[in-house]
N, C-alpha and C positions, 0 to 999 in steps of 0.2 A: 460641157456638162457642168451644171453648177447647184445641181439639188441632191440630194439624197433621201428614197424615202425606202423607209424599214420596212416598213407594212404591221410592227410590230408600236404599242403607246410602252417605249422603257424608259423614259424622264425621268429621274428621280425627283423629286423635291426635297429641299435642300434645309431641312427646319430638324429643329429640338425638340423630341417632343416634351423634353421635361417642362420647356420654358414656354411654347407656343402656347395663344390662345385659340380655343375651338372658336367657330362662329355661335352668335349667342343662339340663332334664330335654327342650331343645331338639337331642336330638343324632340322628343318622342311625343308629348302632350300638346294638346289641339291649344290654340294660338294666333294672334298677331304679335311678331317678333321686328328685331331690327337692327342692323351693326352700321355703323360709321365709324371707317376705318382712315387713319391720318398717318402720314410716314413724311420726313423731310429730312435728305442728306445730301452729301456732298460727295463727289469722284472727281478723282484725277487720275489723267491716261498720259503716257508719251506717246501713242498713237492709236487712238481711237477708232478709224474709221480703216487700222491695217491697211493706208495706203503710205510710205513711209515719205515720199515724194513730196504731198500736202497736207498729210494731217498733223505734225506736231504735237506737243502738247496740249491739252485738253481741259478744265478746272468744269466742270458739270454740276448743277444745282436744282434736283429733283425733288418735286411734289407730290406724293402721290393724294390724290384722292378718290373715294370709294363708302358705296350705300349699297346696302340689303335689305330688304323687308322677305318676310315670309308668313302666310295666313294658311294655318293647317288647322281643319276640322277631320272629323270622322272618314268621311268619303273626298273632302277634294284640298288638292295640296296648291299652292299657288306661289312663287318667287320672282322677283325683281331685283334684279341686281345691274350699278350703275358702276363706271370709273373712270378714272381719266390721269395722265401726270400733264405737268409743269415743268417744263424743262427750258433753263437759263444755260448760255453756256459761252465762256473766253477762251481764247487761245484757238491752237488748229486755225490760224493765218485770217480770223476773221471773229471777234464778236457778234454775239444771237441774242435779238431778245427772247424775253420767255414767251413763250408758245407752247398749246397742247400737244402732247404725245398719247398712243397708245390708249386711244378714247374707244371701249368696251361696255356694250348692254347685253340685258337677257333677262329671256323671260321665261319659266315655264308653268306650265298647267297639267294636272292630272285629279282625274276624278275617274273613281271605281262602285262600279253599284253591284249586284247581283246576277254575275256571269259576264258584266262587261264592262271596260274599259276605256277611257277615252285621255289623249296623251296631246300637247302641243307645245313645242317651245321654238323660241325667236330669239338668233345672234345677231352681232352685230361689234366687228374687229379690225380700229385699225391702228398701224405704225406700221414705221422706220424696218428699212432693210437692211441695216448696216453693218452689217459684215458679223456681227454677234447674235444673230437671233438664231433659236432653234427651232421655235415655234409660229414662223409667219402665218401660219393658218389656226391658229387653236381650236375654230371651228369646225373646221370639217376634218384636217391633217395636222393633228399635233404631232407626228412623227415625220414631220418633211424639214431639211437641212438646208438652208437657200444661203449661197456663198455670192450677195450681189447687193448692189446699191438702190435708191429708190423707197418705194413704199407699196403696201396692200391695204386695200380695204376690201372685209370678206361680209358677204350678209348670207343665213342661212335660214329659212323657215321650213316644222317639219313638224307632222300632223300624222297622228295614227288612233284609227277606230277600230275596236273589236268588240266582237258578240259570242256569244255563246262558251265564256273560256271553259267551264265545265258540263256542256251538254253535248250529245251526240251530235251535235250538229255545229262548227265553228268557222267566224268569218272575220279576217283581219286585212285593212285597207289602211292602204299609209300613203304620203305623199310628201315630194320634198322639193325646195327650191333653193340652190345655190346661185351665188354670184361673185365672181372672184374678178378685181379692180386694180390693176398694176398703174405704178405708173412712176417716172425717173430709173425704172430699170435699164440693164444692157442685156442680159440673158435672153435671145430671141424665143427659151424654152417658156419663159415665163413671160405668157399671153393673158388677155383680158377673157374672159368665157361665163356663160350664164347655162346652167341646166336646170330642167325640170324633170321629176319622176313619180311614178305610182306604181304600186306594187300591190299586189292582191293575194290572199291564201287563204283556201279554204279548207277544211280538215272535218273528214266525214271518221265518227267516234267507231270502231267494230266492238273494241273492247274496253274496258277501263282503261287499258292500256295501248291495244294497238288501233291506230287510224292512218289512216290513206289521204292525201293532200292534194290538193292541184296549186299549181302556181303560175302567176300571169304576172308579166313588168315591162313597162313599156319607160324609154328615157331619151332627151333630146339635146345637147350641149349646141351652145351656139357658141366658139371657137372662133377668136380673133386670126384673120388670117388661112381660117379655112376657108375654100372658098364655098361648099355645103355644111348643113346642119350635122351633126353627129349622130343618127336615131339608133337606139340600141333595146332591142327588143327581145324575149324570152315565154316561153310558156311549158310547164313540165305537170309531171305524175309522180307523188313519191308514199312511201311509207315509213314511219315510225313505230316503233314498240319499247318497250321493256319488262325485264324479266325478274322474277323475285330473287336470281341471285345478283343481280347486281348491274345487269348488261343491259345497255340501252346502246339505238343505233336507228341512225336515219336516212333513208336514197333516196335519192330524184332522179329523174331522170329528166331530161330539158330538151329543146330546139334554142340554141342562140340564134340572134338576127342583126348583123351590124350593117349600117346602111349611111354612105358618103360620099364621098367623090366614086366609091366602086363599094360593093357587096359582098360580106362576107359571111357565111351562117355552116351551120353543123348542130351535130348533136353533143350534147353534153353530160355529164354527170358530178354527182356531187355525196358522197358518202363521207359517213361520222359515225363512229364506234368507238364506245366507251366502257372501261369495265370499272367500276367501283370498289377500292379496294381501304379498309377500315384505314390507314395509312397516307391515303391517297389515291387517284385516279390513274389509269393508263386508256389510252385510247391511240387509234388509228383514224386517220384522213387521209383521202384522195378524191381529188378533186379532174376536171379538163374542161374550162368553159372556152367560150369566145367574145374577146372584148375588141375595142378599137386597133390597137398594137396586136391581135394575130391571137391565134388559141397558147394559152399558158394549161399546163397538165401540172400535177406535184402529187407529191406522196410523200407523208410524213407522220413519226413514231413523237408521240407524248407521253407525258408521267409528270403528274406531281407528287413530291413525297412530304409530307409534314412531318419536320423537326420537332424536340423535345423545346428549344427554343430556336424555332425561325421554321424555314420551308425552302424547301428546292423545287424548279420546276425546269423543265427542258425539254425541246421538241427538237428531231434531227429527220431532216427528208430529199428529196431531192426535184428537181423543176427542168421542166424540157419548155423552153421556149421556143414560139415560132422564127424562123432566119436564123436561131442560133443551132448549129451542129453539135455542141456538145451537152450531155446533162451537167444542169448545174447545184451544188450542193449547198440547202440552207438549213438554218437552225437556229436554237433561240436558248440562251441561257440563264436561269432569273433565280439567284441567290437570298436568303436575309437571316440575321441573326440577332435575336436580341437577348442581348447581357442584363445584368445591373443596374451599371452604371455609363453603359453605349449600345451602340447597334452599328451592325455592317449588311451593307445592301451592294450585291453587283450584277450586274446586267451583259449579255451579250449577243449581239445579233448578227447573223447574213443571212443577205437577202437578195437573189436573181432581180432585177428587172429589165423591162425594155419599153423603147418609145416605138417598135417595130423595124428600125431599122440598125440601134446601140442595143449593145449589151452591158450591162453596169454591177458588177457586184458593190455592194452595200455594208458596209463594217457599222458596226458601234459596238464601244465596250464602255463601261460608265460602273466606274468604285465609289461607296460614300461613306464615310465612317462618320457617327457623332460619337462624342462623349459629355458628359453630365460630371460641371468640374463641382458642382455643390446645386441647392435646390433652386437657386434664381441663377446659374450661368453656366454656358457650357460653351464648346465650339466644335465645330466641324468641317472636316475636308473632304474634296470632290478631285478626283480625276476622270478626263473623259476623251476619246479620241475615236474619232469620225471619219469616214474614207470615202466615196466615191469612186470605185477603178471600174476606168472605159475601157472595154474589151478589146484588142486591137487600136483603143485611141489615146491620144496625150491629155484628154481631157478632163485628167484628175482632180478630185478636190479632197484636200485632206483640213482635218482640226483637230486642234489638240488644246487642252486647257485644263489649270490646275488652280482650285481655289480654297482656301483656308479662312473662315467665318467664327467670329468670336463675337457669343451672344449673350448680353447680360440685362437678365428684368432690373429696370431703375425702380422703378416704385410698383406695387399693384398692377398698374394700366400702362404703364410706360417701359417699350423694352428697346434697348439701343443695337446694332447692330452694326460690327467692324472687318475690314478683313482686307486680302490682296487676293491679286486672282493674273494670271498670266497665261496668254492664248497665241498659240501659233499657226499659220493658216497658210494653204497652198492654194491659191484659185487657178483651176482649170490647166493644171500641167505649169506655172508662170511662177516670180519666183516669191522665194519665203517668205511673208511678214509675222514680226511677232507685236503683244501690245503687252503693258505692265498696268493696274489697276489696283490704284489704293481707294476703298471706299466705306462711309461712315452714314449711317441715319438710327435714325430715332421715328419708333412705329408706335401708337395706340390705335385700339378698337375701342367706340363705346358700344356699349350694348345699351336695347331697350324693350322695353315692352307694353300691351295696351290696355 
């Protein structure tokens, strides 16, 4: 087992805000905006690729480059966003010449008129698997943990029309297409696969507030190594309402339809209750669908409470998986605090899953502290530690890393950025590697406008 996925987005991003620049093409008023973004530094690893065997020392010499444009009017918003690094690299038993890494597009579109909406955007994400990424997929799964060599390249396009958002009568169609492109991997988990989907909803108004829905989704994965398509199909009944003190709450009721080498379908359900509270929210979920790996059931308690300075939030529940005999307990905990002159942010999650026939519990815990040492410098520390535990198997994967980042604006537009960072890694039950990282660059944005 070499992935981990939370099911929860808990990344921190790891910036100042005292010193960071917002993107220019960040503004409220209608527009054509633009950033061109430049950064050029340097890393040194003793083992880079946490194989201690071949990788050696390391001396890396990164590019980055990066464009935005954005055209906002009244009704329709439009973005383009381009990037790519440069990456040179000695040492590690072999000279590289410089080569593109981690080459990223996207696009999106929206435009709103009177009762209806029309949404489309287009990814396009690839790099290196090597042994440090958290986010192989940013496009579909930014919360997936890939402990493996090789590369991805992920493509995503996803389209949604709606009518009638405030008439008695509403109708929302969406459609998506993924494509996920492995390739110098070992993980036999991590397969080449292409899916398509549509989803449909429609929602007849009773009241202001309460209306009645139908729902229809039909999806098909083509699965490297399956020897059938994946078709996973659904159609239900539900209701929504809310109430003037505060309580809103919505059911459906389903038929799932999974269809492969063999068939598997039932009914299902999906409930959401929320009580609105001046403070903060509390709400109840439970859910029992059926997906390709077997019916997954859960039930779980939330509450967010708003700090005088920061916010708590927390959800504890519990998941009965298919083939697994026992319930399994998840949760989620999401801390932040803002001072002065710093802020602390922590995060924690477990998470049941399964491929139908592994059971996996799922750890992340993620601390970040900044502080603001005067108005152009600050630094900041990250700790973070990662688990993968196979239920009955050796096929653990653990992370662990510690980083400390010292960031100081040089001029205006120009801010440099310093630090170390140390990562220790288990892949799949085998044994311990750690890596040491000293690394320095220098970022500008220019902004523009037309």
């Amino acid at each position: 087992m070499t992935y981990l996925r939370t099911g929860l987005t808990l990344t921190t991003t790891l910036a100042l805000s005292a010193i960071s620049h917002p993107p220019a093409f960040a503004q409220e008023g209608p527009g054509l905006t633009g950033t061109l973004s430049f950064s050029q530094g340097i890393e040194w690893s003793d083992n880079e690729d946490l194989d201690s065997a071949t990788s050696g020392s390391t001396l890396t010499s990164r590019t980055g480059l990066g464009f935005a444009l954005q055209s906002r009017t009244r009704a329709e918003t439009l973005s383009f966003r381009l990037g790519t690094d440069i990456i040179g690299q000695s040492g590690g038993g072999a000279d590289e010449d410089f080569r593109f890494q981690n080459e990223r597009a996207g696009l999106d579109y929206e435009r709103r008129g009177a009762g209806s909406a029309l949404t489309f955007s287009a990814r396009y994400a690839e790099g290196d698997l090597d042994d440090r990424t958290f986010a192989p997929d940013p496009i579909n799964a930014p919360d997936t943990f890939v402990v493996d060599d090789g590369s991805l390249a992920s493509t995503s396009l996803n389209a949604a029309l709606e009518f009638g958002i405030d008439a008695p009568f509403g109708l929302r169609l969406e459609a998506g297409y993924r494509n996920q492109d492995y390739s110098g991997t070992t993980d036999p988990d991590l397969t080449d696969s292409e899916t398509i989907s549509v989803d449909a909803l429609a929602r007849f108004r009773l009241t202001p507030t309460r209306a009645i829905r139908a729902l229809v989704g039909y999806s098909v994965e083509d699965e490297e190594g399956v020897p059938d398509d994946i078709e996973t199909s659904y159609v239900g009944i539900g209701i929504q309402d809310a109430t003037s003190g505060g309580l809103s709450y919505s059911a459906d009721l389903l038929f799932d339809r999974v269809e492969s080498t063999t068939t598997d379908d039932g009914v299902g359900i999906d409930v959401s209750i929320t009580q609105t509270r001046p403070r903060g929210d509390i709400g109840f979920d439970v859910s029992s669908r059926i997906d390709e790996d077997g019916r997954r059931t859960e039930a779980s308690v939330r509450q967010s409470v708003a700090l005088p300075t920061g916010g708590l939030a927390y959800s504890l529940g519990v998941v009965d998986l298919e083939g697994d005999s026992s319930l399994r307990p998840r949760g989620s905990l999401a801390y932040n605090r803002q001072m002065k002159s710093a802020a602390i942010t922590a995060t924690l999650a477990l998470e049941p899953t399964t491929d139908g026939t592994t059971v996996t519990n799922d750890t992340e815990i993620v601390l970040d502290y900044s502080r603001e040492i005067n108005s152009r410098a600050g630094w900041s520390a990250a700790l973070s530690y990662r688990v993968a535990d196979e239920l009955g198997g050796a096929g653990d994967d653990e992370r662990a890393a510690a980083r400390i980042t010292y960031s100081q604006a040089l001029t205006e537009d120009w801010q440099m950025n310093a630090g170390v960072e140390h990562v220790r890694e288990v892949d799949g039950g085998g044994p311990s590697e750690s890596s040491n990282t000293v690394f320095f660059n220098i970022q500008r944005d220019i902004a523009f406008g037309f």
